[in-house]
N, C-alpha and C positions, 0 to 999 in steps of 0.2 A: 504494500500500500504506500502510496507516495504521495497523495492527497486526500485531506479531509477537511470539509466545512460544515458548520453546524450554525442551523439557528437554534436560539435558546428563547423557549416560553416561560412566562411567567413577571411577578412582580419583583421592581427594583426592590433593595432595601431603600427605606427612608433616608432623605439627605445626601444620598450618593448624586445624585446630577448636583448636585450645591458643591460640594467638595469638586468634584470634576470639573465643574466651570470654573473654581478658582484658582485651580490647578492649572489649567487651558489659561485662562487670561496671564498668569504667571511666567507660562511658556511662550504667551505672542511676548510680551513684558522683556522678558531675558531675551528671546530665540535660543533655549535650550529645551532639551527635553526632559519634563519632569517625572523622576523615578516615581510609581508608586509599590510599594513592598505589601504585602496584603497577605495575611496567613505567614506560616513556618513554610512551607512547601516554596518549591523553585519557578514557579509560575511569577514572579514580580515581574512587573513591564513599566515600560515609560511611556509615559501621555505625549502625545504629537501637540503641536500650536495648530491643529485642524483638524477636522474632521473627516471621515468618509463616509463618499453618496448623501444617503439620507441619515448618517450617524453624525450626530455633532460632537463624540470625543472617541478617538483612534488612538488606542495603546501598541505597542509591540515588546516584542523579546525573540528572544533566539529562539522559544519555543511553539509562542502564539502571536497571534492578531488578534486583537479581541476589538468592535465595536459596538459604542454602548450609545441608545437614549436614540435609539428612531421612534417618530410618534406609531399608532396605531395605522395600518393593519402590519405596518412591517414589526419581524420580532424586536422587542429591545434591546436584545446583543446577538451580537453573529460572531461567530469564532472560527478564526483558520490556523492550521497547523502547519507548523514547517515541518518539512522530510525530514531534516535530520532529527528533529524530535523521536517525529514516529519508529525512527530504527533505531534509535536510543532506548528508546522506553517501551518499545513495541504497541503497537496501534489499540488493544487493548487495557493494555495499564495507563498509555495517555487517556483515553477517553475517559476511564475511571477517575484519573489526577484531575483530567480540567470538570468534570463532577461535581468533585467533593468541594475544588476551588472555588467553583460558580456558589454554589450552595452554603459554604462559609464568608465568602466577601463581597458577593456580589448580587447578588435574589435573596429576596425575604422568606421562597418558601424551596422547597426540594424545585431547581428547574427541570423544566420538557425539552431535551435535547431532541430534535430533526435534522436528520442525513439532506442537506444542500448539495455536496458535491462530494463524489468517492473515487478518486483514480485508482487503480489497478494494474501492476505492471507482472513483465515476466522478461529478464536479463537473459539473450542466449549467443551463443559462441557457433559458426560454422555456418553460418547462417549469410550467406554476403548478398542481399538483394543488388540487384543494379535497375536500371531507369526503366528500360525495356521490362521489367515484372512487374510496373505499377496495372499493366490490361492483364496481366493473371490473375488480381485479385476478384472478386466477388463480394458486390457490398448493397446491404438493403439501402445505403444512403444516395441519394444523390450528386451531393457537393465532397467534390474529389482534387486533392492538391498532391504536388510533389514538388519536391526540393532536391537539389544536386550543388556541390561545390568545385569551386575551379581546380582544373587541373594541377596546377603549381601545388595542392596541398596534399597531390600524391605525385612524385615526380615521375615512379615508374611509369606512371600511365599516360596514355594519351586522351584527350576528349575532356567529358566529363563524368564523377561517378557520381551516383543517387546517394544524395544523405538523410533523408528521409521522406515518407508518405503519410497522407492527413486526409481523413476519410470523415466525412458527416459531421456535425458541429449541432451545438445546443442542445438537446437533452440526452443525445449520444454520441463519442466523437470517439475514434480511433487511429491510434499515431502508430507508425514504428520509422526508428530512427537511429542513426550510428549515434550510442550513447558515450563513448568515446572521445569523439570527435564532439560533440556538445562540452563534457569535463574539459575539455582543453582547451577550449574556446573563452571559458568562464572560470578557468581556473580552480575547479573544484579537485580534491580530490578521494573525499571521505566515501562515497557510494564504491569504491574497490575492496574497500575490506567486507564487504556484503558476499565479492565474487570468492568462491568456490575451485580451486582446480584451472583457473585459467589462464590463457596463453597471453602473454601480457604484449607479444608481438603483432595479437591480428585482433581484429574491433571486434568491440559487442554493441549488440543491438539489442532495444527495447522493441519490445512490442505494449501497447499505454492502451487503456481505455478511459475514458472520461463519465463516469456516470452523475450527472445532475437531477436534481429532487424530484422531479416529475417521470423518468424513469426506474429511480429509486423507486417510487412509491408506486408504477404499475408493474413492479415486480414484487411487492410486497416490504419493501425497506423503509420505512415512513422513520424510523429513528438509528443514530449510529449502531445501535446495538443488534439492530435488525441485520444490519449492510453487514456490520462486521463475522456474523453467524453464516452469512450465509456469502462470503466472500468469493467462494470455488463456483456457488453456482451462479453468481454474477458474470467470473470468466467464462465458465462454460458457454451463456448467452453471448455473449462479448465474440470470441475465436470461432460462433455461428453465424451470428452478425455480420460479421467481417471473418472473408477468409482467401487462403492464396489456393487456386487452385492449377491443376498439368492441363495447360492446352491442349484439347481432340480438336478432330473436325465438325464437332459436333457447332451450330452458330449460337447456342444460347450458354452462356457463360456458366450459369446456375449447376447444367447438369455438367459441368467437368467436375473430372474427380479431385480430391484435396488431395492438395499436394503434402507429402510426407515430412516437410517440414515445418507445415503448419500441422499437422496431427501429434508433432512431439509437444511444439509449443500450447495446443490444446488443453494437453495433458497434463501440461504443470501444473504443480501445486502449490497452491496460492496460500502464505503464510504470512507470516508477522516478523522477519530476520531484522533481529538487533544484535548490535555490540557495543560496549562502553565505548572500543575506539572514536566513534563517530563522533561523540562528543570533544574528545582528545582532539580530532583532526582539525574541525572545524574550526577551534579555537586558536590552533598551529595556522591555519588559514588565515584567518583573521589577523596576527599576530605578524605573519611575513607581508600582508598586504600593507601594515602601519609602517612594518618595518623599511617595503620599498618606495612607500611614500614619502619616509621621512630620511632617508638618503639620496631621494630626489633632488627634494628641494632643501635639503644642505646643500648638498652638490651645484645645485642651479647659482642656489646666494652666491657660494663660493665666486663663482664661475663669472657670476655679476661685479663681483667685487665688495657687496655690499656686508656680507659677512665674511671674511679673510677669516680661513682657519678652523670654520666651526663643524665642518664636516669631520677634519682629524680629529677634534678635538671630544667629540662622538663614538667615533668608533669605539673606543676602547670602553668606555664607558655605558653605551646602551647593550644589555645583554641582544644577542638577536643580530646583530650587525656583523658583526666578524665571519661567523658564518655565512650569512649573508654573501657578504662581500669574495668570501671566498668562492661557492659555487660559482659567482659572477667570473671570477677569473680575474678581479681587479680590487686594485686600493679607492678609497679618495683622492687619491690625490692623481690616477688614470683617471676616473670618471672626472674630474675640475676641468683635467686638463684637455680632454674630447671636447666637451661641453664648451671653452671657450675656443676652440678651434672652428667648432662650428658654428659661434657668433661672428667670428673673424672671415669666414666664408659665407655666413650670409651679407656683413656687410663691403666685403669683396666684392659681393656681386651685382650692387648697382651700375644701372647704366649711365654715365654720362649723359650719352648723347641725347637721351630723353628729354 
C-alpha cells in the first residue's frame, strides 16, 4: 500500500478552531511554521500560514497531512498518509495510530474514518515493457496515456524506451512505470530496502492502482478498515481491470489470452512490508539534501567574495560534510574555485559589438 486518504466524521473538540486560528495568524505573523505536539505518540505536525481547498488550517509531518475545519457537507478533517509512514508502521498499525490520535486530540467523540483514496502496488523485476506493448494491454477505461524518456538516459540504446503507462483516471486509474528511474529522478532512496533478492543492475517496475471513494464503496470499502481487509481482493479487480495481454489474430483485444507476465503479477500478494530502515533513510535523505544545500551556497558566497572563507571554515565542523565532500570527489576550496571560473566565463562572454 503506498497511498491512503481518509475522511474523518464526526464533532471537533471545543475550542480547537480558536486555538488553530491563532496558531495560523501566528504563522502568517512570523512566516514560520507553527509546531503543534498533541498526545505522547509521534503524530505532532506543524500548522501551514494557509489553508487547503475548503480546509482553512493545513498541518503536516513526515507522517501525515491532516486538514481541519471544512464547513458542512465536506468532512471536518481529511487525512493523508505519507508512504514512508505506511512501510514504517505498516498500513494497519498507522491506521490504528492516526485513530487513537484523532480521538485523543482532535474529535470530541470516537471518529468515523472513510476510505477516500487506496493505492495498491506490486514491485517486479524481469519485466521490461517497451512502447510498442502499450496496444497489448486491455482496459475497461477509456483514457489511455504513455510516457517514454530520451535516449541519452540509456546510452546503449537507440530511439526511445517506455517509462511508463497510465490507464483510466478518477474513481479508477492504473499506472505501471520504471520505478527506478522515478527514485532517481527524485532522489529517493528508502523504497529499496522493501526489495527482496534483486538485481540492482536492471529496473523494476511498478504496477499502481489508484482506488478512490466511490469505487471503494461499490466494492464494499466504505471505511479504511474495510479496504484494508480486503486489500488482495481489491488487486485481484485491479490486474482484471487492467490487463496485458499475447497478440492473436483474433480483432477484438478482450478475447486474447493474458499474457504470462501479467498472470504472475496477478498473483501477488498484497501485504503490508515494513522496516524501521525507512525511517532511518528518509531522515539520511533529508539530512544530505540540507547538507548539499548548505555547501552550495557557502560555496557560491565564497565564490562571490562576499563570505571569504566560510565554506573551509565549515567543513570540519558540520558533521555531514566531509563525507559529503568526499563522494563528491572534491574540497571547498575545488568547488570556490569552478564556481568563480565560471562567473569569469560568463562575464567573458559579452558581446561588444552589441
Amino acid at each position: 500500500m503506498d497511498t491512503l486518504h481518509c475522511s474523518v466524521r464526526g464533532e471537533l473538540q471545543d475550542g480547537l478552531l480558536v486555538f488553530l486560528e491563532a496558531l495560523k495568524e501566528e504563522s502568517q505573523r512570523t512566516n514560520e511554521l507553527q509546531v503543534v505536539i498533541w498526545g505522547e505518540q509521534s503524530l505532532s505536525v506543524a500548522l501551514r500560514p494557509h489553508g487547503w481547498r475548503s480546509y482553512p488550517f493545513w498541518a503536516s509531518s513526515p507522517n501525515i497531512e491532516v486538514a481541519i475545519g471544512a464547513p458542512a457537507p465536506f468532512p471536518p478533517v481529511f487525512i493523508q498518509t505519507h508512504s514512508a509512514y505506511l512501510h514504517s508502521r505498516g498500513a494497519d498499525q498507522a491506521v490504528a495510530e492516526i485513530s487513537e490520535w484523532l480521538e485523543a486530540n482532535v474529535m470530541r467523540d470516537e471518529p468515523v474514518l472513510g476510505a477516500s483514496r487506496l493505492d495498491l502496488y506490486c514491485d517486479t523485476q524481469g519485466w521490461l515493457p517497451a512502447v510498442g506493448d502499450f496496444d497489448k494491454f486491455h482496459c475497461r477505461a477509456v483514457r489511455r496515456r504513455t510516457y517514454s524518456v530520451p535516449a541519452y538516459d540509456q546510452a546503449h540504446l537507440r530511439g526511445r524506451r517506455a517509462s511508463g503507462f497510465v490507464f483510466g483516471g478518477g474513481d479508477l486509474m492504473g499506472r505501471c512505470y520504471d520505478k527506478t528511474l522515478e527514485l532517481h529522478s527524485r532522489g529517493s532512496e528508502w523504497p529499496k530496502t522493501l526489495w527482496v533478492d534483486w538485481d540492482q543492475d536492471q529496473p523494476v517496475w511498478r504496477v499502481e492502482f489508484q482506488f478512490r471513494r466511490r469505487s471503494l464503496v461499490s466494492l464494499g470499502c466504505s471505511t479504511p478498515e474495510d479496504a484494508l481487509a480486503a486489500r488482495q481482493e481489491l488487486w485481484h479487480y485491479g490486474t482484471q481491470w487492467l490487463s496485458l495481454r499475447t497478440p492473436t489474430s483474433d480483432l477484438n483485444r478482450a478475447r486474447w489470452p493474458e499474457a504470462p507476465e501479467w498472470a504472475a503479477i496477478r498473483q501477488a500478494e498484497i501485504g503490508s512490508p515494513t522496516t524501521p530502515l525507512v525511517r532511518d533513510m528518509v531522515r539520511s535523505a533529508d539530512e544530505l539534501r540540507m547538507i548539499r544545500g548548505l555547501v552550495g551556497y557557502a560555496s557560491s558566497l565564497d565564490a562571490l567574495g562576499a563570505a571569504p572563507g566560510v565554506g573551509a571554515a565549515l567543513a570540519p565542523t558540520v558533521p555531514g560534510i566531509p563525507a559529503y565532500l568526499d563522494r563528491k570527489g572534491e574540497d571547498f576550496g575545488d568547488i570556490v574555485a569552478r564556481k568563480r571560473r565560471q562567473r569569469v566565463e560568463v562575464a567573458s562572454g559579452w558581446d561588444a559589438s552589441r
